[in-house]
C-alpha positions as CSV (number, residue, x, y, z in Angstrom):
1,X,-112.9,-36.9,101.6
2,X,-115.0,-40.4,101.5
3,X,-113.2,-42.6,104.0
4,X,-112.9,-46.4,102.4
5,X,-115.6,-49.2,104.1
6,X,-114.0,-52.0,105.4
7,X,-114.1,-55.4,104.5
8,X,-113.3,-58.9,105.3
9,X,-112.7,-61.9,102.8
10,X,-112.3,-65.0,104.0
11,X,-111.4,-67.7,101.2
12,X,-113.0,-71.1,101.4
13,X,-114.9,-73.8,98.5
14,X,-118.3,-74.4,98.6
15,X,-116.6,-78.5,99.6
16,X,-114.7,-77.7,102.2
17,X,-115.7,-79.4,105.7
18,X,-118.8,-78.1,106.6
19,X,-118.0,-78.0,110.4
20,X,-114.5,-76.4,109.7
21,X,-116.6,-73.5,107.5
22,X,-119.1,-72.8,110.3
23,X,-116.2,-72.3,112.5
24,X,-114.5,-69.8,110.3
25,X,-118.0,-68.0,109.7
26,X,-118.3,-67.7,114.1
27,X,-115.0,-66.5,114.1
28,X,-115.8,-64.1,111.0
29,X,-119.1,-62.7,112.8
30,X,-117.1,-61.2,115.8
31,X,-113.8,-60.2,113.4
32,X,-115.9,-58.1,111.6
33,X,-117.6,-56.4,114.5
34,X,-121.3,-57.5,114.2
35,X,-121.9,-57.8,117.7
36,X,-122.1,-54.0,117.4
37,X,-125.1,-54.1,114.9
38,X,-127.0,-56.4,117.9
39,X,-128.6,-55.4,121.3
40,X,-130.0,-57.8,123.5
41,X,-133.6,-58.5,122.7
42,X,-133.6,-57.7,119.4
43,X,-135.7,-59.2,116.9
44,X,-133.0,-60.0,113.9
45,X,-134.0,-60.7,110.6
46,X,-131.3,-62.9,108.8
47,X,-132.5,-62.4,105.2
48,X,-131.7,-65.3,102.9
49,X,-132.3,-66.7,99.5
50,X,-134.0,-70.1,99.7
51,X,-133.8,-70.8,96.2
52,X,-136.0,-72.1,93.7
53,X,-137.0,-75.5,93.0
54,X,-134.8,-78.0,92.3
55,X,-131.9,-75.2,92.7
56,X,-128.9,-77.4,94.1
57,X,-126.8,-73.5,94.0
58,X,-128.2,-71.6,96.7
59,X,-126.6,-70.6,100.0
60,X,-126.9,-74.4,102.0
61,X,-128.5,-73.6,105.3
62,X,-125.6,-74.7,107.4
63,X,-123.8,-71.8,106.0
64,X,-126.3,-69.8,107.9
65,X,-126.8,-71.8,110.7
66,X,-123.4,-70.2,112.5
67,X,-124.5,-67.1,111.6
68,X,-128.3,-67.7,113.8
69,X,-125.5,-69.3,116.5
70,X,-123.5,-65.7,117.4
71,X,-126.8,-63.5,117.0
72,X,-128.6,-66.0,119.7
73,X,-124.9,-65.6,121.6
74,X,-125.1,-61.7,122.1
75,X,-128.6,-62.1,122.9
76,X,-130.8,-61.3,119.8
77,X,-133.7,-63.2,118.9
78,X,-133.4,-64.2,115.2
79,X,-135.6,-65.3,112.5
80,X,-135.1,-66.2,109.1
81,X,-136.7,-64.8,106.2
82,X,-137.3,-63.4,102.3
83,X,-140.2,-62.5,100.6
84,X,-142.7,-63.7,98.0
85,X,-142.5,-63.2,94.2
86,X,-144.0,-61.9,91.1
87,X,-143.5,-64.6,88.9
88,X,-145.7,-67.9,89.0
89,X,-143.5,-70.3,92.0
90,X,-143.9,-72.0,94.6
91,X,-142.4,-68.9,96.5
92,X,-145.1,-66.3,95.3
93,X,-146.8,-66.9,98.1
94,X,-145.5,-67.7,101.9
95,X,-147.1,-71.7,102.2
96,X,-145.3,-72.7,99.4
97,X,-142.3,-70.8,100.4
98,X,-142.1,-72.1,103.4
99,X,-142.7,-75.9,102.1
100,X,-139.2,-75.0,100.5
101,X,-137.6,-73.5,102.6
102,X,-137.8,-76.7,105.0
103,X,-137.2,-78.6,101.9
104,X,-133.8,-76.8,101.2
105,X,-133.0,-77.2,105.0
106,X,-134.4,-74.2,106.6
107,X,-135.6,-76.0,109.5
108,X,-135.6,-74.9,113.4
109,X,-134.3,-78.1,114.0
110,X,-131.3,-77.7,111.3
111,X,-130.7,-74.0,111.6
112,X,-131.9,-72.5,115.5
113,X,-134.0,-70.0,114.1
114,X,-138.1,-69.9,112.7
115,X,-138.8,-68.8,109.1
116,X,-140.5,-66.2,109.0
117,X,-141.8,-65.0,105.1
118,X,-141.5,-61.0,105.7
119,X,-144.3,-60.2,103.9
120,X,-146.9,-61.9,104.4
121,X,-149.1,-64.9,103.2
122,X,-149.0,-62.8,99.2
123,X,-146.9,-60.2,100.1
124,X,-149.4,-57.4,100.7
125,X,-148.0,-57.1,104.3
126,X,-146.0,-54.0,103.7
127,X,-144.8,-50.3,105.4
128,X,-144.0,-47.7,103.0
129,X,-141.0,-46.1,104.4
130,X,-139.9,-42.2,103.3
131,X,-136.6,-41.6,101.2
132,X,-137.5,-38.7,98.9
133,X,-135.5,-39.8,96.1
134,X,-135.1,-38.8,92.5
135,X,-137.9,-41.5,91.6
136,X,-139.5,-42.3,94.2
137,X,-140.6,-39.9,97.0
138,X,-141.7,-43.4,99.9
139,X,-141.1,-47.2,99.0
140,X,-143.1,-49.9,99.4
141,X,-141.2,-52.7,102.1
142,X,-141.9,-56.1,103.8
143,X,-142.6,-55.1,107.0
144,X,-141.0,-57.2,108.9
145,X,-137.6,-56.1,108.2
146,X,-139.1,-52.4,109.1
147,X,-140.2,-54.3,112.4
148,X,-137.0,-56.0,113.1
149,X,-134.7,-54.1,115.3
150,X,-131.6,-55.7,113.4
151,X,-130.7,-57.4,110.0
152,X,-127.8,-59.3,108.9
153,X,-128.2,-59.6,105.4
154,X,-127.0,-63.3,103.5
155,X,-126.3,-62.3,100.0
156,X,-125.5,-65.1,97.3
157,X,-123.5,-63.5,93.9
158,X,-124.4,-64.1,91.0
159,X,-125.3,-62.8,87.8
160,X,-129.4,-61.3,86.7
161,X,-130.7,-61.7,83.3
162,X,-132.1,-57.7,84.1
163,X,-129.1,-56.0,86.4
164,X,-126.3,-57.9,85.3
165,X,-125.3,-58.1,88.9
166,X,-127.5,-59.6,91.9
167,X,-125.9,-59.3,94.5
168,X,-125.9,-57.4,97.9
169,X,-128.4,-54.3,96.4
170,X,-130.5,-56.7,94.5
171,X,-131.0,-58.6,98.2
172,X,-132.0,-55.7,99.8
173,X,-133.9,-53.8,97.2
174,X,-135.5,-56.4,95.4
175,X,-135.2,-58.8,98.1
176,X,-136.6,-56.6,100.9
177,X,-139.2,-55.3,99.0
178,X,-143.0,-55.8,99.4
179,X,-145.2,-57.0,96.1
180,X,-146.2,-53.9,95.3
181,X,-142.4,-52.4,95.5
182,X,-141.3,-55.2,93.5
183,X,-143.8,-54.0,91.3
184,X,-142.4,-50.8,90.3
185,X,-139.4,-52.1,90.3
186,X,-140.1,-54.5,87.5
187,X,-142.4,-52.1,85.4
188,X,-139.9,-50.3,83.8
189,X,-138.1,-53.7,82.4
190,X,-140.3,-55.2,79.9
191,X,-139.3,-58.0,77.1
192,X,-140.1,-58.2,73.8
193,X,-140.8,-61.4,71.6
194,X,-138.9,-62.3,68.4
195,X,-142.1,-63.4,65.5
196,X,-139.3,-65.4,63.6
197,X,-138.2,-67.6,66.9
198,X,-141.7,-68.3,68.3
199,X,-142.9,-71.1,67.8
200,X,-146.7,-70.1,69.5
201,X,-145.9,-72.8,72.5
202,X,-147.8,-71.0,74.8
203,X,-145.3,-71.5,77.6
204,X,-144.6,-68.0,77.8
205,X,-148.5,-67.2,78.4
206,X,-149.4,-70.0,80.6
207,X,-146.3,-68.6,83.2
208,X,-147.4,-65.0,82.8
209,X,-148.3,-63.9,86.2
210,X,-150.8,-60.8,84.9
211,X,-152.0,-62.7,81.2
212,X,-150.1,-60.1,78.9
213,X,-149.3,-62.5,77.0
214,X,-151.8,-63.8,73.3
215,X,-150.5,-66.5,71.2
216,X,-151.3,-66.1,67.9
217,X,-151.3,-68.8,65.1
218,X,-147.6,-68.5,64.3
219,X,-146.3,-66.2,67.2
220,X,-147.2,-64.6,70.6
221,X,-147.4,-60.8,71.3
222,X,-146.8,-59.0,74.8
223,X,-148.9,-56.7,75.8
224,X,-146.6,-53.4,76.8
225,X,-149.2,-51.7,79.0
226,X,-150.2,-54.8,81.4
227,X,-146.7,-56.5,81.3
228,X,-145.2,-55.7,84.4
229,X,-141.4,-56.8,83.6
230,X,-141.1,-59.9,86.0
231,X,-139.1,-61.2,83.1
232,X,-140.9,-64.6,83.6
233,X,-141.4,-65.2,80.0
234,X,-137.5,-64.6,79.4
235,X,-136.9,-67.8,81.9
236,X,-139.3,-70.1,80.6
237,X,-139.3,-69.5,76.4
238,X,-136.7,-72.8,75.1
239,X,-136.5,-71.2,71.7
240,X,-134.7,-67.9,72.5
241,X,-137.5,-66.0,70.9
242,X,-138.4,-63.7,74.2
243,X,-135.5,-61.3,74.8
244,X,-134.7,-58.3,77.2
245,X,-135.0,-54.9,75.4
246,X,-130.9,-53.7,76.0
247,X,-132.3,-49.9,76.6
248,X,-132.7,-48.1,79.4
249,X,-135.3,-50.5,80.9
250,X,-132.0,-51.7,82.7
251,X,-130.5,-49.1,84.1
252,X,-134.1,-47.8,85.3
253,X,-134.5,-51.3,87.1
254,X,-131.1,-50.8,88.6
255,X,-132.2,-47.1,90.2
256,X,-135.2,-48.5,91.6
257,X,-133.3,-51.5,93.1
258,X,-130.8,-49.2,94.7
259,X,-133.7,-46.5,96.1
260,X,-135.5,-49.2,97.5
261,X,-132.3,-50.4,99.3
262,X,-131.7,-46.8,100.4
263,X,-135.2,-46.9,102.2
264,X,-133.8,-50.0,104.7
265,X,-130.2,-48.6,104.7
266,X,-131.9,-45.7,105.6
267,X,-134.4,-47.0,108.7
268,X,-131.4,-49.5,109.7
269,X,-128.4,-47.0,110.1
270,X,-126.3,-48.6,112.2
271,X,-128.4,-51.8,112.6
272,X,-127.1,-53.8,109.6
273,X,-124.4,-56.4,108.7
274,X,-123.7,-57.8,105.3
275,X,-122.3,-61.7,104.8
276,X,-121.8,-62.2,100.9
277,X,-120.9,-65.3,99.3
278,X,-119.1,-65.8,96.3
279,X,-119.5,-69.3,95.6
280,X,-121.5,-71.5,92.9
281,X,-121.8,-68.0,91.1
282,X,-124.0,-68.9,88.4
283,X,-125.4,-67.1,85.4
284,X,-128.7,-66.3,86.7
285,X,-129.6,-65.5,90.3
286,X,-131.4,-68.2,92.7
287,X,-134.9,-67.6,91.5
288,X,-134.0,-69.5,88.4
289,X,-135.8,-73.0,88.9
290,X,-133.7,-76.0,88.2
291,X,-130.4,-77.4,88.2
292,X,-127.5,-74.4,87.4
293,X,-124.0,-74.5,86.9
294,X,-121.0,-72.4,88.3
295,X,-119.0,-70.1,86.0
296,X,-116.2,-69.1,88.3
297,X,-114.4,-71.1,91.0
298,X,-115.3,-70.1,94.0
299,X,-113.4,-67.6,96.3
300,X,-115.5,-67.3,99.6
301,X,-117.6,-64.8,101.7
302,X,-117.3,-61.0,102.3
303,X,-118.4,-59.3,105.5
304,X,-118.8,-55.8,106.3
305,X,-121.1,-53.0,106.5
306,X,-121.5,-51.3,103.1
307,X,-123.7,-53.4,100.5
308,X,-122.2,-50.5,97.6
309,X,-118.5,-51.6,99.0
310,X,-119.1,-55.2,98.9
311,X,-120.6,-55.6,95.6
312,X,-118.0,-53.5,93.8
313,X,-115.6,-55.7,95.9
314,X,-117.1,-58.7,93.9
315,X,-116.6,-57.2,90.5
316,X,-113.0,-56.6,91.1
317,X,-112.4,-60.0,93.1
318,X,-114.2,-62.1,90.0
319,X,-112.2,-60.3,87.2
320,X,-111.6,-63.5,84.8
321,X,-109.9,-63.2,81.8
322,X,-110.8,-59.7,81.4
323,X,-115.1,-60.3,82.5
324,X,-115.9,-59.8,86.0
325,X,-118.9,-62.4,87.2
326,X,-121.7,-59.7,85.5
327,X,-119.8,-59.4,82.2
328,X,-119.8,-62.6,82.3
329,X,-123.2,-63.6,82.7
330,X,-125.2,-60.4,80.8
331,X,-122.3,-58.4,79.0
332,X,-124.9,-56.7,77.1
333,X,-125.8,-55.1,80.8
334,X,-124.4,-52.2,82.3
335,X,-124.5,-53.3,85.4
336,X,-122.4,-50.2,86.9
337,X,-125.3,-48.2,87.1
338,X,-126.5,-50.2,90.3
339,X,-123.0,-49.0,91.9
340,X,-122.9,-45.8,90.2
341,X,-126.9,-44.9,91.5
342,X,-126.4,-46.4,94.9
343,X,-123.3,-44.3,95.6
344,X,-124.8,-41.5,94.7
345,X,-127.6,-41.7,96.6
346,X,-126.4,-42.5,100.0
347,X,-127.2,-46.2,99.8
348,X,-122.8,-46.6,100.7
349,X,-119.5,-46.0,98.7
350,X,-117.3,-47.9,96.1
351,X,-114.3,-47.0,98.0
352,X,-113.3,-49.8,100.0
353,X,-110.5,-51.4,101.8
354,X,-110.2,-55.1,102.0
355,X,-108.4,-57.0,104.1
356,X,-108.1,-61.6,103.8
357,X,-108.6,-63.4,107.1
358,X,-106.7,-66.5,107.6
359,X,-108.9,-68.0,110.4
């Protein structure tokens, strides 16, 4: 019989006092027993999500900065990082990242931890890691979370214009994932363009990371076999005219996510802790660029040690008027297949038992 993980939620708003916060985070640390994922001496990677530019919805760094406090307390040595992208950012490649990351806060001076991007200066700085898994015998990881003798894992929810859900599994097996693992990953999600909304901009083929994309006189065509699904075009078209293909290109992306999170679950038994916060949940996930707006009230942060666990502890926390926060944002997405998959596969369980701290 699968025994129930168990997890903490502790209620606060994104406007509470910053300094009474950080003080309930401490406090939250040791309640839910991560002390136990540290030894002393370890390198500990505290993986974040910077955000994009102008993104005023991402995780402020002096949520973290308690976090980096109680690691450096038992005696780890951590760093803060994430990894570079697919699309055309600031962020695809670790100078720019790092510009804003310090920009958004991320400072030693702010926080009491370097930054660190895990996979190197393009994110060719990678370990392939064995899981033998229904589609994927190794993954492709930054390796420095394979380095790091620890992780505790900062997870921001929200929703994802290709999973429905990004949450916990979409940090670690997006989040944790080298370039090329990103890259299958994304390959099996590819758009398509409406020839009665385009308008032949051109935006859509000047963001395209791999050039897929020829505008024509009166519309623009995608190029299936060089498109590689980062789902740029979908973020940057203002007419509506590129759309996601509602197939199975989903729930493939949502396998691949949870896979790739089994191949750090799997090389971090033991060695992992999970903060999730539920608060600005927006739309869209943090790579968006720009300004984005909440579409639940906050509720607060769940620790524990199960990613599976927590993030079906999201979709039943942030049922609203009959739409959890992924129905919600994509309800043309299944994104149960993420929990369904990861389950499955040994990444954790659904089964959980939670339990509100009053700190």
């Amino acid at each position: 019989m699968i025994q129930p993980s168990p997890l903490l939620l502790m209620r606060f708003q994104a406007n509470d006092p910053i300094a009474q916060t950080q003080e309930r985070l401490r406090q939250l640390f040791t309640a839910a027993g991560f002390e136990q994922v540290l030894e002393a001496q370890d390198y500990t990677a505290v993986k974040v999500h910077f955000g994009e530019e102008r993104s005023i919805t991402h995780l402020d760094a002096q949520l973290v900065k308690p976090l980096v406090d109680m690691i450096k307390k038992a005696g780890a040595r951590p760093f803060i990082t994430d990894t570079t992208v697919l699309y055309k950012s600031v962020r695809d490649n670790a100078i720019g990242h790092l510009e804003l990351a310090f920009q958004h806060g991320y400072t030693f001076d702010r926080i009491g931890a370097p930054v660190i991007i895990a996979d190197g200066i393009v994110g060719r700085n990678e370990t392939e890691l064995e899981i033998n898994a229904p589609l994927n015998r190794k993954v492709a990881l930054a390796t420095e979370f394979v380095t790091a003798n620890s992780i505790i894992v900062v997870s921001h929810a929200t929703g994802h214009l290709n999973a429905g859900l990004g949450a916990t599994l979409k940090n670690l097996g997006m989040g944790m994932a080298s370039r090329r693992g990103k890259l299958v990953q994304h390959s099996v999600s590819k758009p398509t363009i409406s020839a009665k909304k385009c308008t032949a901009c051109g935006v859509c083929a000047r963001w395209c990371p791999v050039n897929c994309i020829s505008v024509g006189a009166e519309y623009a065509v995608i190029n299936d076999s060089r498109c590689i699904g980062c789902g740029e075009c979908l973020t940057v078209c203002r007419f509506g005219a590129v759309r996601n293909r509602w197939d199975s290109s989903s729930a493939l992306l949502q396998k691949q996510i949870a896979e790739h999170a089994l191949g750090i679950v799997s090389n971090k038994r033991g060695r992992l802790g999970y903060f999730t916060f539920l608060i600005n949940m927006t739309k869209d996930c943090d790579c968006l660029t720009g300004v984005q707006r909440p579409i639940l009230p906050d509720i607060g942060v769940i620790a524990g040690r199960d990613p599976v666990a927590i993030d079906q502890a999201i979709i039943d926390l942030t049922s609203h008027n009959g739409q959890n926060l992924a129905q919600l944002a994509y309800p043309n997405i299944d994104y149960r297949v993420q929990l369904e998959y990861a389950e499955k596969i040994g990444v954790g369980t659904r089964q959980y038992q939670l339990n509100e701290v009053t700190f």
